[in-house]
PyMOL commands that place a pseudoatom at each C-alpha (Angstrom):
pseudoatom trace, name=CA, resn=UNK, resi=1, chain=A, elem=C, hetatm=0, pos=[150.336, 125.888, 87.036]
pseudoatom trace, name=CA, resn=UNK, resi=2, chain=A, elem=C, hetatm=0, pos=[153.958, 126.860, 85.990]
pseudoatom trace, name=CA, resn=UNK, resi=3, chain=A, elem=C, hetatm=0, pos=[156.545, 126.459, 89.165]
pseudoatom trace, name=CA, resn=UNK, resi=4, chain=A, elem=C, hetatm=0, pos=[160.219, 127.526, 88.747]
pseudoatom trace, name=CA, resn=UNK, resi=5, chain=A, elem=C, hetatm=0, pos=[162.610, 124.557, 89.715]
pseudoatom trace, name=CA, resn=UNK, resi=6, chain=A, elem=C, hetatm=0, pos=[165.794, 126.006, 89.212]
pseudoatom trace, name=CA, resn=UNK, resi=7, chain=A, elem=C, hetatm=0, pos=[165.744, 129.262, 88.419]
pseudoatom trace, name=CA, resn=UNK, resi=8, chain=A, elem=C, hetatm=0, pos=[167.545, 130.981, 84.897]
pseudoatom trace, name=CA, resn=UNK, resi=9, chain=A, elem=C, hetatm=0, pos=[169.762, 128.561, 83.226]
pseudoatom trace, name=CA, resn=UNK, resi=10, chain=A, elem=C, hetatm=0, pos=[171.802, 130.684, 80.960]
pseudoatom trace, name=CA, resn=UNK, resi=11, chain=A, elem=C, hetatm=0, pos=[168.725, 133.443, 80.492]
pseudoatom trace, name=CA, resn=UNK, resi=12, chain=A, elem=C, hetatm=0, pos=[165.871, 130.320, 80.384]
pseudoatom trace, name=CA, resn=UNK, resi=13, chain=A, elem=C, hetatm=0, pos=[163.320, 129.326, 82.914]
pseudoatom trace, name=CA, resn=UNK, resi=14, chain=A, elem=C, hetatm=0, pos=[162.984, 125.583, 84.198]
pseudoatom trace, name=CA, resn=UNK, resi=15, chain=A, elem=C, hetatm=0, pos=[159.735, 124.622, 84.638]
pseudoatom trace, name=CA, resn=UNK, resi=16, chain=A, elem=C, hetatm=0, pos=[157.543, 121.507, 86.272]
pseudoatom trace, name=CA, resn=UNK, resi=17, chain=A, elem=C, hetatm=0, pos=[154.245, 121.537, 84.398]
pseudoatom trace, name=CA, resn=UNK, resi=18, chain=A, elem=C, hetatm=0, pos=[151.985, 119.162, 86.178]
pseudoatom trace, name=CA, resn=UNK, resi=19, chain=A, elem=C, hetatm=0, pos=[148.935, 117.673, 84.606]
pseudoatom trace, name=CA, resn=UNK, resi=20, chain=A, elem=C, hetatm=0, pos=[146.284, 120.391, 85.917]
pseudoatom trace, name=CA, resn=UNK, resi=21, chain=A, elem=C, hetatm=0, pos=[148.230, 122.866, 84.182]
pseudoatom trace, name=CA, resn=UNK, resi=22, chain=A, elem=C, hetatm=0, pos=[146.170, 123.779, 81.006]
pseudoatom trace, name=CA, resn=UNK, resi=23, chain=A, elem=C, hetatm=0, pos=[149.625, 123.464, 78.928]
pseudoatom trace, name=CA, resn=UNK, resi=24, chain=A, elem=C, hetatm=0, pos=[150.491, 119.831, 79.878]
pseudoatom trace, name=CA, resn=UNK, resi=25, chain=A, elem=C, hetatm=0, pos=[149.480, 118.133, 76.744]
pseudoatom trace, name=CA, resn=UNK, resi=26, chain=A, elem=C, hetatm=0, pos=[145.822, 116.518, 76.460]
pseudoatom trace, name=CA, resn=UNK, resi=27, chain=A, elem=C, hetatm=0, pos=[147.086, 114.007, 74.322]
pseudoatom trace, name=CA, resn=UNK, resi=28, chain=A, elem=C, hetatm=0, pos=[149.149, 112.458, 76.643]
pseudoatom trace, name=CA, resn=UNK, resi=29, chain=A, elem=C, hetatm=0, pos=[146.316, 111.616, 79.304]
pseudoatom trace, name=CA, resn=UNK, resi=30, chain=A, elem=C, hetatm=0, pos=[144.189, 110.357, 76.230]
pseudoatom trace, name=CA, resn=UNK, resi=31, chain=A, elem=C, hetatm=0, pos=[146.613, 107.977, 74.882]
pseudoatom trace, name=CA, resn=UNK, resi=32, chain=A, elem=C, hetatm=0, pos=[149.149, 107.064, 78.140]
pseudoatom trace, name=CA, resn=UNK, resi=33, chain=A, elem=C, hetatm=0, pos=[145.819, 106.653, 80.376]
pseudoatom trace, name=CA, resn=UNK, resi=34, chain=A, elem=C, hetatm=0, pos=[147.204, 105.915, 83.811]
pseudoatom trace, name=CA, resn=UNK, resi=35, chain=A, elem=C, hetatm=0, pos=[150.743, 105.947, 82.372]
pseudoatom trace, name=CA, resn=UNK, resi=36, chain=A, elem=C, hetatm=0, pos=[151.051, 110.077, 81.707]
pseudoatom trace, name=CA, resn=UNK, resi=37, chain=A, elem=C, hetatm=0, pos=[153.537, 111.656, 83.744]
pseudoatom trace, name=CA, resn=UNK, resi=38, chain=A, elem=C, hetatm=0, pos=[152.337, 113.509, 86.701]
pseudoatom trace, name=CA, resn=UNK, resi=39, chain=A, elem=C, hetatm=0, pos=[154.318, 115.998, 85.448]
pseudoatom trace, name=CA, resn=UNK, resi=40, chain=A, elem=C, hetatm=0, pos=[156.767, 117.174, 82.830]
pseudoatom trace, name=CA, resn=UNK, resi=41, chain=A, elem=C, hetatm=0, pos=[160.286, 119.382, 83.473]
pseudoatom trace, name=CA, resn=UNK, resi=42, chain=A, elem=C, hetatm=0, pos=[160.315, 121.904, 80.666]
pseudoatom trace, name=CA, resn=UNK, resi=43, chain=A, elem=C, hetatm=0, pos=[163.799, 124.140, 79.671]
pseudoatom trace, name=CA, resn=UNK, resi=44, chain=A, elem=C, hetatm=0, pos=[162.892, 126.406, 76.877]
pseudoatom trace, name=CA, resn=UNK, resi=45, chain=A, elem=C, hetatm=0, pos=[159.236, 127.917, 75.490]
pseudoatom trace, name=CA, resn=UNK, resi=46, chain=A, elem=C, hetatm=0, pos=[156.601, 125.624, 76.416]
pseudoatom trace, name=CA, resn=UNK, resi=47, chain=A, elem=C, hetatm=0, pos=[154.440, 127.498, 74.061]
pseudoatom trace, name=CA, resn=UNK, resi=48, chain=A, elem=C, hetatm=0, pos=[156.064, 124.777, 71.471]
pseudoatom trace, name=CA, resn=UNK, resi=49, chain=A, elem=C, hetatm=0, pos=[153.537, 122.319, 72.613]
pseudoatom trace, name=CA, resn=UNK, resi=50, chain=A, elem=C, hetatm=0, pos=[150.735, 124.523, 71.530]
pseudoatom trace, name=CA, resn=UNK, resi=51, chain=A, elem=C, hetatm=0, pos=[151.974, 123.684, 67.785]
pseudoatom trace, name=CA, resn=UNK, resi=52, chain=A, elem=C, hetatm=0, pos=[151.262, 120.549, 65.605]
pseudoatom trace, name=CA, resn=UNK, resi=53, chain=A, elem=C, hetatm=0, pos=[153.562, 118.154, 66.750]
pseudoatom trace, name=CA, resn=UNK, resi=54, chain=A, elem=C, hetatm=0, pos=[155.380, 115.719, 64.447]
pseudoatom trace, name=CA, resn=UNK, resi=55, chain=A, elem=C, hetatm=0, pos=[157.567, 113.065, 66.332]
pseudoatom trace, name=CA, resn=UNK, resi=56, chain=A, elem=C, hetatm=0, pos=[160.695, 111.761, 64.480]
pseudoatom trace, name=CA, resn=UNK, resi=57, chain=A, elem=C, hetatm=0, pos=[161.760, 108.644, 64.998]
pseudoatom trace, name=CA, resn=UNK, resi=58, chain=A, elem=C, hetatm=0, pos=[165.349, 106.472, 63.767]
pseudoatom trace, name=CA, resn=UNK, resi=59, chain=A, elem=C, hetatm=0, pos=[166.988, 102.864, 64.686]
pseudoatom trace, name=CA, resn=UNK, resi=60, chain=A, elem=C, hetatm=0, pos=[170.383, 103.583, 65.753]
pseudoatom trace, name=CA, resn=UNK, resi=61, chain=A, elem=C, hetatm=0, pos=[171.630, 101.632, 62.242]
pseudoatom trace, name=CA, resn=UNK, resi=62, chain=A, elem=C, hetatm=0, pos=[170.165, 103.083, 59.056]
pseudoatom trace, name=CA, resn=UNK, resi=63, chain=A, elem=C, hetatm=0, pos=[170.919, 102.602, 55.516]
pseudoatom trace, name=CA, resn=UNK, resi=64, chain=A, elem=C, hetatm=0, pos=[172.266, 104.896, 53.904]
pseudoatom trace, name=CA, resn=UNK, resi=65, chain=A, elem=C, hetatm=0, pos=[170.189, 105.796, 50.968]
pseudoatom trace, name=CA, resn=UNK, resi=66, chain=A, elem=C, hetatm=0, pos=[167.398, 106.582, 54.060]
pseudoatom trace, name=CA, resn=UNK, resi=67, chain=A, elem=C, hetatm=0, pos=[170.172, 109.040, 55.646]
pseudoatom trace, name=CA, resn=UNK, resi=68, chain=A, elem=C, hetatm=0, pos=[169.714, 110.985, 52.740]
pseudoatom trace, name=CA, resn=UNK, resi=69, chain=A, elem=C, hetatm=0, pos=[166.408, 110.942, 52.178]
pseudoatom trace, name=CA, resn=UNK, resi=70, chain=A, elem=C, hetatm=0, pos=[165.954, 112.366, 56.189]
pseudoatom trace, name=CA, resn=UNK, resi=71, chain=A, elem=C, hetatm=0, pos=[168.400, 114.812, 55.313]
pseudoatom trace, name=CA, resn=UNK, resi=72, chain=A, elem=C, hetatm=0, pos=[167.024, 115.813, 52.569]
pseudoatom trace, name=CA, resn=UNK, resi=73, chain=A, elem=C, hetatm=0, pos=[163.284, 116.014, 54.087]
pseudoatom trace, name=CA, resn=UNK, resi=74, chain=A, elem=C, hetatm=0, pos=[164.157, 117.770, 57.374]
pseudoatom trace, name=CA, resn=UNK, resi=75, chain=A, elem=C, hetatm=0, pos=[166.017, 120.530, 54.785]
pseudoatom trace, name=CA, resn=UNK, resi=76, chain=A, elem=C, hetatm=0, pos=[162.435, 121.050, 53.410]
pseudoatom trace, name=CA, resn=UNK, resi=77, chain=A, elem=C, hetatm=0, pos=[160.725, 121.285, 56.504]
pseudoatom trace, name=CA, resn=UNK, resi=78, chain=A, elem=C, hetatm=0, pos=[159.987, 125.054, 57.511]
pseudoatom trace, name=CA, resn=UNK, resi=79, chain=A, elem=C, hetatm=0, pos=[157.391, 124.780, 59.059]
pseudoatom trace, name=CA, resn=UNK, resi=80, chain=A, elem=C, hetatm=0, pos=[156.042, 127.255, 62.049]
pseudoatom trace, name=CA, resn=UNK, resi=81, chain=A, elem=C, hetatm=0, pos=[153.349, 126.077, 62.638]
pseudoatom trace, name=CA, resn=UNK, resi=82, chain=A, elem=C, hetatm=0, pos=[154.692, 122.476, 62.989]
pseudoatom trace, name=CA, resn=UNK, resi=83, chain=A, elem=C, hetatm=0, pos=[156.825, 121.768, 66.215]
pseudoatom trace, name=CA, resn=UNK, resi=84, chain=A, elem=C, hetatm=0, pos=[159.310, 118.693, 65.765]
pseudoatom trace, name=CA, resn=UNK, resi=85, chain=A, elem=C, hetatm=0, pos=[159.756, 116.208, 68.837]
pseudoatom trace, name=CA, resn=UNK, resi=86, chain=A, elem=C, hetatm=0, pos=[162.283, 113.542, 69.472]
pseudoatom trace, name=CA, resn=UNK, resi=87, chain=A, elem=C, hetatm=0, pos=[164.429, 111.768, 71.929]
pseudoatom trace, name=CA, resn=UNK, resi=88, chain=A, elem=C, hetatm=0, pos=[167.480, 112.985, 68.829]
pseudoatom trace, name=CA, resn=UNK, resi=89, chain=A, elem=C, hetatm=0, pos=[169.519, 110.584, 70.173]
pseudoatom trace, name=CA, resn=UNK, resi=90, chain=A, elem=C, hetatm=0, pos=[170.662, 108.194, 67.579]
pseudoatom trace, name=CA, resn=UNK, resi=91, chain=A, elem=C, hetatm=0, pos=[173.188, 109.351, 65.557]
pseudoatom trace, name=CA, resn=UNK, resi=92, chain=A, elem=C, hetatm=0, pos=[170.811, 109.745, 62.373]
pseudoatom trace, name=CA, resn=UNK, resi=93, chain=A, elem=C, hetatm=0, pos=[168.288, 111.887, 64.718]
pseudoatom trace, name=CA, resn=UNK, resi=94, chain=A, elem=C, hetatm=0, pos=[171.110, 114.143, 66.377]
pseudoatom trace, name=CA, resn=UNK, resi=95, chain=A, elem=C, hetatm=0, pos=[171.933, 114.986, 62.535]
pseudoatom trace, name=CA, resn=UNK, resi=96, chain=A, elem=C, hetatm=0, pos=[168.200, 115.849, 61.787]
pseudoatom trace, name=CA, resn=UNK, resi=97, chain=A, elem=C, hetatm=0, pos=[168.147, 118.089, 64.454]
pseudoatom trace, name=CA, resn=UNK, resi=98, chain=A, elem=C, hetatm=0, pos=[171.145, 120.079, 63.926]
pseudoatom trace, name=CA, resn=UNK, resi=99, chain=A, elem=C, hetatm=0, pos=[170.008, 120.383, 60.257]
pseudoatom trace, name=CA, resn=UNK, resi=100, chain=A, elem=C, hetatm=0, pos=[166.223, 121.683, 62.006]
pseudoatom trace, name=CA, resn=UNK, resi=101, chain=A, elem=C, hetatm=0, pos=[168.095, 124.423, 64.416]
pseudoatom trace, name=CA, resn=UNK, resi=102, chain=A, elem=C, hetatm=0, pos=[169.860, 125.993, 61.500]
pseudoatom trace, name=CA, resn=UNK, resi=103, chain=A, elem=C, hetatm=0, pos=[166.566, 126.783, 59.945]
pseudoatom trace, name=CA, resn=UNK, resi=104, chain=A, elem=C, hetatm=0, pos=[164.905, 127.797, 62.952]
pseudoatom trace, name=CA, resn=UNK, resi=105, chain=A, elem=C, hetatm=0, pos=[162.018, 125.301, 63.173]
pseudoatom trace, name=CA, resn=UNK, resi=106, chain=A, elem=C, hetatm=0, pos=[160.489, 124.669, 66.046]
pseudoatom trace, name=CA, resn=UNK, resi=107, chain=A, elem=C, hetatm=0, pos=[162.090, 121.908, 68.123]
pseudoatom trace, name=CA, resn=UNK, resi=108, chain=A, elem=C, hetatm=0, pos=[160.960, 119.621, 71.320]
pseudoatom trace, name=CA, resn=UNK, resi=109, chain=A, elem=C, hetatm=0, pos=[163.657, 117.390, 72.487]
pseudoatom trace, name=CA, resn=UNK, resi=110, chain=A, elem=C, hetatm=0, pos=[162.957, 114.957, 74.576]
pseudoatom trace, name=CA, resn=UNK, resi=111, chain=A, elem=C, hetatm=0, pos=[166.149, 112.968, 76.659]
pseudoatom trace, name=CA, resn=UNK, resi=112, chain=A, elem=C, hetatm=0, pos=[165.377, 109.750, 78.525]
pseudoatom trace, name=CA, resn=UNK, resi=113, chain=A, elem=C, hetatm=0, pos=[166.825, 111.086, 81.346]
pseudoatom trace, name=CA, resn=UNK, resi=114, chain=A, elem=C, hetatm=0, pos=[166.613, 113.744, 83.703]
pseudoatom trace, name=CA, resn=UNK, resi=115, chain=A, elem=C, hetatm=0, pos=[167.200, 117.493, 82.830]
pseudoatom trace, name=CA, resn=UNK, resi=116, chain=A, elem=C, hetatm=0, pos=[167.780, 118.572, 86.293]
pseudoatom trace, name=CA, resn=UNK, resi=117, chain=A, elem=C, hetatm=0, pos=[171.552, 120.077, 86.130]
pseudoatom trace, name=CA, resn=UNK, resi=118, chain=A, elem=C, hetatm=0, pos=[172.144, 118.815, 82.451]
pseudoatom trace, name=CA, resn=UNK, resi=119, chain=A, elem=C, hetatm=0, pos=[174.607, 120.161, 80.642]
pseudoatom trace, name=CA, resn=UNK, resi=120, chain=A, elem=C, hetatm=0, pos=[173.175, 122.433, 77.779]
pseudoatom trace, name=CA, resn=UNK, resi=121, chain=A, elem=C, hetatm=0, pos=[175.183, 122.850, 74.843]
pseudoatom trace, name=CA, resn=UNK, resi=122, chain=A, elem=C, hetatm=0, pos=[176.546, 126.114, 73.417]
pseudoatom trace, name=CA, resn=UNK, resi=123, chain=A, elem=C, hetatm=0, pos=[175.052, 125.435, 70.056]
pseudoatom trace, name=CA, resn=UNK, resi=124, chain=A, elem=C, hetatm=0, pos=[171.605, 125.210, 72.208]
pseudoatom trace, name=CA, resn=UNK, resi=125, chain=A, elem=C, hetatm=0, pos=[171.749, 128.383, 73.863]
pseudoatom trace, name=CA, resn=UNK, resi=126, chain=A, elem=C, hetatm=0, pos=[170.598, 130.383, 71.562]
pseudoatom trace, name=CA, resn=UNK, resi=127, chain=A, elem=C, hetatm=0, pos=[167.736, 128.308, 69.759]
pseudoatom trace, name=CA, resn=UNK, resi=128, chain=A, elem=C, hetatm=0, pos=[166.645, 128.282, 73.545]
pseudoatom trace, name=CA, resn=UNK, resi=129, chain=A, elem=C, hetatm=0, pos=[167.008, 131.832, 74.032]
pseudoatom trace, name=CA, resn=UNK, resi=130, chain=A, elem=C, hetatm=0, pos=[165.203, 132.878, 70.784]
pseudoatom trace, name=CA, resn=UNK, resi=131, chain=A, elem=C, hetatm=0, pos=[162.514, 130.354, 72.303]
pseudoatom trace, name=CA, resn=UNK, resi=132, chain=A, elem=C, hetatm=0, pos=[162.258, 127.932, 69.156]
pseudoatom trace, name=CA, resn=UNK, resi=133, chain=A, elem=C, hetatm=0, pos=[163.828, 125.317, 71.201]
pseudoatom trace, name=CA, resn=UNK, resi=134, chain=A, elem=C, hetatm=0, pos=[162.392, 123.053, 74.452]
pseudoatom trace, name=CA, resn=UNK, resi=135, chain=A, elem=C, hetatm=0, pos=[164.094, 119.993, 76.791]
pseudoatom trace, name=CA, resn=UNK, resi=136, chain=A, elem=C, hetatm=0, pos=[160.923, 118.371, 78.130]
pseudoatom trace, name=CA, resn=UNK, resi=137, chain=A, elem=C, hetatm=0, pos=[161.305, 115.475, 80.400]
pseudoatom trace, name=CA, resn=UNK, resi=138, chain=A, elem=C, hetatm=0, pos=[158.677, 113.249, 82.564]
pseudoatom trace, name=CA, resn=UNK, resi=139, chain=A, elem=C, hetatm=0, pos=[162.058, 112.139, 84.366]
pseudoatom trace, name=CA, resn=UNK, resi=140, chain=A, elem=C, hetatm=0, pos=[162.303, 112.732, 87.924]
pseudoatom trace, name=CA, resn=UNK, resi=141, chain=A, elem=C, hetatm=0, pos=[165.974, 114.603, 89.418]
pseudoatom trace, name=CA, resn=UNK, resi=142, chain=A, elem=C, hetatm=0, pos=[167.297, 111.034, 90.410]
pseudoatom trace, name=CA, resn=UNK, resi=143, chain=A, elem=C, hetatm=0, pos=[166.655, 109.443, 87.018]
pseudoatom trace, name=CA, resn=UNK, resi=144, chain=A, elem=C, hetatm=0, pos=[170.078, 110.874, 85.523]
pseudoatom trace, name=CA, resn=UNK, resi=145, chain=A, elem=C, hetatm=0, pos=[171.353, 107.422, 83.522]
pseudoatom trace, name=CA, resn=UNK, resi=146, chain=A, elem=C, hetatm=0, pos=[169.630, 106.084, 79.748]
pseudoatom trace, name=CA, resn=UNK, resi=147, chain=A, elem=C, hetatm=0, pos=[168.847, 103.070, 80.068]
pseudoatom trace, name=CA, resn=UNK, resi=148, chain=A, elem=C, hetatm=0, pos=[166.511, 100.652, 77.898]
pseudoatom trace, name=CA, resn=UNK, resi=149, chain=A, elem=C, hetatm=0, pos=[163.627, 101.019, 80.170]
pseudoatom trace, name=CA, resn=UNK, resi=150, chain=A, elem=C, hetatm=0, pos=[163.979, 105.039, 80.283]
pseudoatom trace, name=CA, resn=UNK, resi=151, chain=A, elem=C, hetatm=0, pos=[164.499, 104.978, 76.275]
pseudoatom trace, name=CA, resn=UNK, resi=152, chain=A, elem=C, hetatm=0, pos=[160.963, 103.204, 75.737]
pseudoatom trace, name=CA, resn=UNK, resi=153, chain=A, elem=C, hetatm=0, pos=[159.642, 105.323, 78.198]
pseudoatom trace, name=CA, resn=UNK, resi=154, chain=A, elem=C, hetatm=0, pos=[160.579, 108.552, 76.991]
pseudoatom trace, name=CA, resn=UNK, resi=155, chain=A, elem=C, hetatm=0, pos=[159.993, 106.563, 73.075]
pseudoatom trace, name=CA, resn=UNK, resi=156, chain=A, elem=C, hetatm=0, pos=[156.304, 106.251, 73.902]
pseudoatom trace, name=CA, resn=UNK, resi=157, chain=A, elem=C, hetatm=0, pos=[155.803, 109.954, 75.219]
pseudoatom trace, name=CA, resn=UNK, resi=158, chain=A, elem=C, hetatm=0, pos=[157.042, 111.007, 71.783]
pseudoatom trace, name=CA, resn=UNK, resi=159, chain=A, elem=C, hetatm=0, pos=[154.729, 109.417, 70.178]
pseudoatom trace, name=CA, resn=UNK, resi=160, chain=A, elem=C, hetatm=0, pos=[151.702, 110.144, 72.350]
pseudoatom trace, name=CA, resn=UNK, resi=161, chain=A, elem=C, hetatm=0, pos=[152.840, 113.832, 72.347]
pseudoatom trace, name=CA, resn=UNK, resi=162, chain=A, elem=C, hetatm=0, pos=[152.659, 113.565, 68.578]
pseudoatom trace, name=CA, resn=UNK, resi=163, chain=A, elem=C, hetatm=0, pos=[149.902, 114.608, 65.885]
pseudoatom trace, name=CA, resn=UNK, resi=164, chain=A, elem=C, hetatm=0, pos=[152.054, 112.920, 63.612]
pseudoatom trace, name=CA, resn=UNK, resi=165, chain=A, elem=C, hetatm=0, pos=[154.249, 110.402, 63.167]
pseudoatom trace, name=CA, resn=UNK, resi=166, chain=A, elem=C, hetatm=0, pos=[157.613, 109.705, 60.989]
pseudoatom trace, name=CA, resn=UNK, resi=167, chain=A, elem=C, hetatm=0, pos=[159.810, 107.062, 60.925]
pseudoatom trace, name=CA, resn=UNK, resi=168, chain=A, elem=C, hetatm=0, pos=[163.055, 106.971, 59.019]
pseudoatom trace, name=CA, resn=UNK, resi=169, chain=A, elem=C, hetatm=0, pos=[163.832, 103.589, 59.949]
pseudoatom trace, name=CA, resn=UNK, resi=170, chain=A, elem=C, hetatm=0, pos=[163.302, 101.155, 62.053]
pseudoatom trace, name=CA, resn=UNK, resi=171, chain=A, elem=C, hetatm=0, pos=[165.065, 97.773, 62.563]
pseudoatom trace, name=CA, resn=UNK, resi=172, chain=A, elem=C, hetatm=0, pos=[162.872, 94.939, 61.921]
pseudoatom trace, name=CA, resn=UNK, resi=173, chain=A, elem=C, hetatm=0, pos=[162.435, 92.894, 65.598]
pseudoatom trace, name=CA, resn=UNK, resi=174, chain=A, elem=C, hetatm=0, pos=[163.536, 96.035, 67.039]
pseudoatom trace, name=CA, resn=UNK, resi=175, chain=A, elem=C, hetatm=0, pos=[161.803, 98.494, 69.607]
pseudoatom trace, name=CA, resn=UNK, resi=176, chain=A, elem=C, hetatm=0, pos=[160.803, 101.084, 67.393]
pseudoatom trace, name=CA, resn=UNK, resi=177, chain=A, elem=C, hetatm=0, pos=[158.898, 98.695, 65.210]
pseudoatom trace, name=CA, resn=UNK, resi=178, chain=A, elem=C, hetatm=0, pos=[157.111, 97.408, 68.108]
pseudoatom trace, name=CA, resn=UNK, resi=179, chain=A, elem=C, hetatm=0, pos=[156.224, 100.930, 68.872]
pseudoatom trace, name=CA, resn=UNK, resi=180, chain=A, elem=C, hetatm=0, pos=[154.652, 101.695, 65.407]
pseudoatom trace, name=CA, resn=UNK, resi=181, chain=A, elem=C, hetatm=0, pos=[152.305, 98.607, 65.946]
pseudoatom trace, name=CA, resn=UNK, resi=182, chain=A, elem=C, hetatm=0, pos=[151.610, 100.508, 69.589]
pseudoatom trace, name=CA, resn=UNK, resi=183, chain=A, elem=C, hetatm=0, pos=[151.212, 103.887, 67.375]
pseudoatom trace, name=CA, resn=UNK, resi=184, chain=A, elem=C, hetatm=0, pos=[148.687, 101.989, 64.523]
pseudoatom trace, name=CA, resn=UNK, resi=185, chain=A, elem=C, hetatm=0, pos=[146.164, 101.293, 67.718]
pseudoatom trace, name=CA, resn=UNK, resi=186, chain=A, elem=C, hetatm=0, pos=[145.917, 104.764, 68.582]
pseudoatom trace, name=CA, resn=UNK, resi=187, chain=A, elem=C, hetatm=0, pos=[144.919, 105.803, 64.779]
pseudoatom trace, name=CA, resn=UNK, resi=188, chain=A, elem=C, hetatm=0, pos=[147.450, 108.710, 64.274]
pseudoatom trace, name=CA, resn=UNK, resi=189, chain=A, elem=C, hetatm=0, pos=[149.257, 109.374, 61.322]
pseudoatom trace, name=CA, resn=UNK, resi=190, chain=A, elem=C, hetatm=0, pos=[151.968, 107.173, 60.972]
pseudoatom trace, name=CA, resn=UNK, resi=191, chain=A, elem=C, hetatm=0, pos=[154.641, 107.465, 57.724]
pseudoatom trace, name=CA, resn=UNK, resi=192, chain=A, elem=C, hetatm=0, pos=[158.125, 106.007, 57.095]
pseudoatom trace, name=CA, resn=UNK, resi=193, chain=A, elem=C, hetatm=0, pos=[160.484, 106.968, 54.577]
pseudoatom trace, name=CA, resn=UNK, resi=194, chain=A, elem=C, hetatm=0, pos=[159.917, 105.006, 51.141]
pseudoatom trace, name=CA, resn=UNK, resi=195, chain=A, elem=C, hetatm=0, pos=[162.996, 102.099, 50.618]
pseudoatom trace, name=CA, resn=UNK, resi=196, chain=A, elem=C, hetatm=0, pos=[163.166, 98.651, 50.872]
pseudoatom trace, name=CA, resn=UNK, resi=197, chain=A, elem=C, hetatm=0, pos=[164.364, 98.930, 54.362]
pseudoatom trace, name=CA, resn=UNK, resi=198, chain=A, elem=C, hetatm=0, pos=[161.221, 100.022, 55.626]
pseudoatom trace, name=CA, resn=UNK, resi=199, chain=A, elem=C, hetatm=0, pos=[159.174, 97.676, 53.429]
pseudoatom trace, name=CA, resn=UNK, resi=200, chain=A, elem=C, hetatm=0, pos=[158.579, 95.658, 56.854]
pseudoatom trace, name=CA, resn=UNK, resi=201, chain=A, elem=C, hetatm=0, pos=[156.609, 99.250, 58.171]
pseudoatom trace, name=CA, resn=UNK, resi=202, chain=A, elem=C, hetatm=0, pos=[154.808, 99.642, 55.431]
pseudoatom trace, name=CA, resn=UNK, resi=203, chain=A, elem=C, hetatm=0, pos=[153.198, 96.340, 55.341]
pseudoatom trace, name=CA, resn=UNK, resi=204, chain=A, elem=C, hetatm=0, pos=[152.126, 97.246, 59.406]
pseudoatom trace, name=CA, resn=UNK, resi=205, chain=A, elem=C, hetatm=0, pos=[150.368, 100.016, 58.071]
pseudoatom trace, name=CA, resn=UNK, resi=206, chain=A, elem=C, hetatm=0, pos=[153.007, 103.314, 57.568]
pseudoatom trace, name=CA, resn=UNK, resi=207, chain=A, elem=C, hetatm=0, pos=[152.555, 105.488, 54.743]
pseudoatom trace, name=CA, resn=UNK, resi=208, chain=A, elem=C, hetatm=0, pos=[155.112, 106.164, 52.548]
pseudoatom trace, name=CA, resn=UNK, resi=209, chain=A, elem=C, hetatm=0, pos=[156.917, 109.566, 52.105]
pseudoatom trace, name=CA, resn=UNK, resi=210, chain=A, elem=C, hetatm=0, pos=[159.917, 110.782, 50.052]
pseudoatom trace, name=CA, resn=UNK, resi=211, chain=A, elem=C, hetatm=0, pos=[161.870, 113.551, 51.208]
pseudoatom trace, name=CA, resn=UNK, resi=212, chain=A, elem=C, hetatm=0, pos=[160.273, 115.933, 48.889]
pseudoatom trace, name=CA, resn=UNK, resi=213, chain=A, elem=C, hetatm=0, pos=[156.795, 115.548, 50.359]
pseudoatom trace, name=CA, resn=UNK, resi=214, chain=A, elem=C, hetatm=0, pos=[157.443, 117.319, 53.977]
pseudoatom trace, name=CA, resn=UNK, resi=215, chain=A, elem=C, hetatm=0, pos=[154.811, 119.914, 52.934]
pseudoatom trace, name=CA, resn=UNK, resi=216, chain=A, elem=C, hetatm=0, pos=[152.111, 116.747, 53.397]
pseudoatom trace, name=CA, resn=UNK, resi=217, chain=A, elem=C, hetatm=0, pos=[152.974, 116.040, 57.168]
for i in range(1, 217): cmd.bond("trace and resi %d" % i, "trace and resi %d" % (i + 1))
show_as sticks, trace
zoom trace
C-alpha cells in the first residue's frame, strides 16, 4: 500500500512503501533476510523499481584513467529498460549521474540519510517531474546525518536492490571491496571497470568491462 507522507513536493508525491506493498522490492527480503527495511520513503516514480536495476558503485579516490572510462560508459548507457541505482555520493558517482540525467535514463538515488524535508535540487526537478528520476530511502525522519554506519547501510540496499552490479573502483582494504565479497555470496552479476586498479576485484571474482561494453550489463 502507497501512503502520502508529505504531500506534493514541487508537483511529486512522497511516499512510504512498506514491505506488503506489491512494489517494495522482492529482492530485498531475499537477500537482506531480517535486515530489509520495513519500509522505504520514495520521492519520484516508483515504477523505476519495476526496471532492471544496475547499482553503481565508486571509492571516494579513483584513478584517473577509471574516471574516464565511467564517463565514457555511463555516456553509452541508454538504456530504458535498465534503471540505474546509487548512493551518487562520491564525487566520481555525483559526475555519473549528472552525465545519466542529461540523457534521460532512468535513475534511483539512494542517500544514507533521511529524505524527509531534504532539499531537492533545481537540476532534479524536472528529471523528477518527467518521472525518470526516484530518492528512495529505508531511513527513518530522525536519521538526517551520513555517517559510516548509515553509508554501509544504505551501500548494502544498493546492492541487494540490484540485478546487476558495477564497480568503478574500489579501494583495496576499503568498504566497498568488502561489499563485493558480500555481493559474490549472493551470485549476482558483479563487474568492475578493466585497469590495474581494480586488479584486486577481479581476482575476488568481478568481471571485467570497458566503457564500450554498457550494451552487455
Amino acid at each position: 500500500m502507497f501512503i502520502p507522507e508529505s504531500g506534493l513536493r514541487d508537483g511529486v508525491e512522497m511516499l512510504t512503501i512498506s514491505q506488503d506493498d506489491p512494489r517494495y522490492p522482492a529482492l530485498l527480503k531475499t537477500r537482506l533476510n531480517g535486515r530489509a527495511p520495513a519500509s522505504l520513503a520514495a520521492l519520484g516514480n516508483p515504477d523505476l523499481l519495476r526496471r532492471r536495476k544496475l547499482a553503481l558503485f565508486c571509492s571516494v579516490r579513483c584513478p584517473g584513467d577509471l574516471i574516464l572510462q565511467a564517463h565514457d560508459l555511463v555516456q553509452n548507457l541508454r538504456r530504458d529498460d535498465l534503471t540505474v541505482v546509487s548512493g551518487f555520493h562520491t564525487p566520481v558517482e555525483r559526475e555519473c549521474l549528472t552525465v545519466l540525467l542529461r540523457s534521460k535514463q532512468p535513475v534511483a538515488v539512494c542517500p544514507a540519510r533521511s529524505i524527509e524535508g531534504m532539499r531537492i535540487r533545481k537540476e532534479y526537478q524536472e528529471p523528477l517531474q518527467e518521472g525518470h528520476l526516484l530518492f528512495l530511502s529505508p531511513f527513518p525522519e530522525k536519521k538526517r546525518r551520513i555517517t559510516s554506519d548509515t553509508s554501509l547501510a544504505r551501500n548494502r540496499l544498493v546492492a541487494a536492490l540490484a540485478d546487476t552490479i558495477l564497480i568503478v573502483h574500489a579501494e583495496p582494504g576499503g568498504k566497498t571491496g568488502g561489499l563485493c565479497e558480500e555481493v559474490l555470496t549472493w551470485r549476482k552479476p558483479l563487474y568492475a571497470l578493466a585497469g590495474d586498479a581494480n586488479t584486486h576485484l577481479l581476482a575476488l571474482g568481478a568481471k571485467p568491462i570497458g566503457a564500450n561494453e554498457a550494451h552487455t550489463l
